[in-house]
C-alpha positions, -999 to 999 in steps of 0.1 A, spaced: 217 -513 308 200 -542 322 173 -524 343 165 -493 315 161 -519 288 142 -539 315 118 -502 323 115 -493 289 100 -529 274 77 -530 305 98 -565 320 109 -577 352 149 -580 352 166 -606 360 180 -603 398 216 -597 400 227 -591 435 266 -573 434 283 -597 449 307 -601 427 346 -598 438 370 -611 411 372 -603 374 360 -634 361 328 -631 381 322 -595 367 328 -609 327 300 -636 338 275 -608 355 280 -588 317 276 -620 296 241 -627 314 236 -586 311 241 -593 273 219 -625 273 190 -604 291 190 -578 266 196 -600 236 157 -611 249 143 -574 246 122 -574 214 124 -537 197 87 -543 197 83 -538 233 100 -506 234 86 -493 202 59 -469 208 66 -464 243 77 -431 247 46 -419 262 42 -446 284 46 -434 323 76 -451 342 83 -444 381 113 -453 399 111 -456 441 138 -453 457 138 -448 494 119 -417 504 114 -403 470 103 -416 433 106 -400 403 83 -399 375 90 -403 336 73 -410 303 94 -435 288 113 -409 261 125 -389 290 134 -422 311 154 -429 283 169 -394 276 174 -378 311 179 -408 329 188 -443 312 213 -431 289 233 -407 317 230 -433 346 246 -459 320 277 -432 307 283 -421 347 291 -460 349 313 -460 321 331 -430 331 334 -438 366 350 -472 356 373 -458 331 384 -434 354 392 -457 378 413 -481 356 433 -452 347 440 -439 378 451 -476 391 474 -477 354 459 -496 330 468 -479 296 435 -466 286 428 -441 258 401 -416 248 399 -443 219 395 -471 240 362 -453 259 348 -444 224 331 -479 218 363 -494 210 367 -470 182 400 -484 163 423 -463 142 420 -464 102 446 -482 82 474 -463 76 469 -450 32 
C-alpha cells in the first residue's frame, strides 16, 4: 500500500526496513502505513494514469503507465499480501472466515 500509493502520487516513501519481530511492532509499522497514506492528496494521483512509472529490481525493471501500475501490479501485489497472511493465520488456527478477509464485511441484523 505504502509504496503504490507512494509511485502513483509521484513521492518518496517513507523507509521502513522489516525488522519487525513481535506483534506489537507490526500494529505500529501499519499505523505509520496508515499515517503515510493519510498524506496522499487524491490530487496527486488524479490524472496520472498516463504517467510512466519503472520499477528496478535487480537485473530487470519493468515499465508501467500509472493505470496499469495500478491495475496489473499495485492492486495484485497488495491482495497476494493479504492472502498470503490470511492463509497463514489459518493454517497456524486462528478462526478466520471468508467474512473476516472481505474488508471486515459483518453480517446483517437478524429481521
Amino acid at each position: 500500500a505504502k509504496g503504490g500509493a507512494a509511485r502513483l502520487a509521484g513521492v518518496e516513501a517513507p523507509p521502513m526496513p522489516d525488522t519487525e519481530t513481535t506483534f506489537p511492532q507490526l500494529r505500529e509499522r501499519i499505523a505509520k502505513t496508515i499515517a503515510f497514506l493519510q498524506t496522499i492528496k487524491r490530487d496527486q494521483v488524479d490524472g496520472q494514469e498516463d504517467r510512466e512509472i519503472v520499477l528496478t529490481f535487480p537485473g530487470r525493471s519493468m515499465t508501467f503507465t500509472g493505470e496499469s501500475f495500478l491495475t496489473t501490479f499495485s492492486q495484485p501485489n497488495f491482495l497476494f499480501h493479504v492472502t498470503t497472511a490470511y492463509a497463514i493465520l489459518r493454517s497456524l488456527g486462528v478462526p478466520l472466515g471468508k467474512m473476516d478477509f472481505l474488508a471486515g464485511a459483518q453480517q446483517a441484523p437478524a429481521a
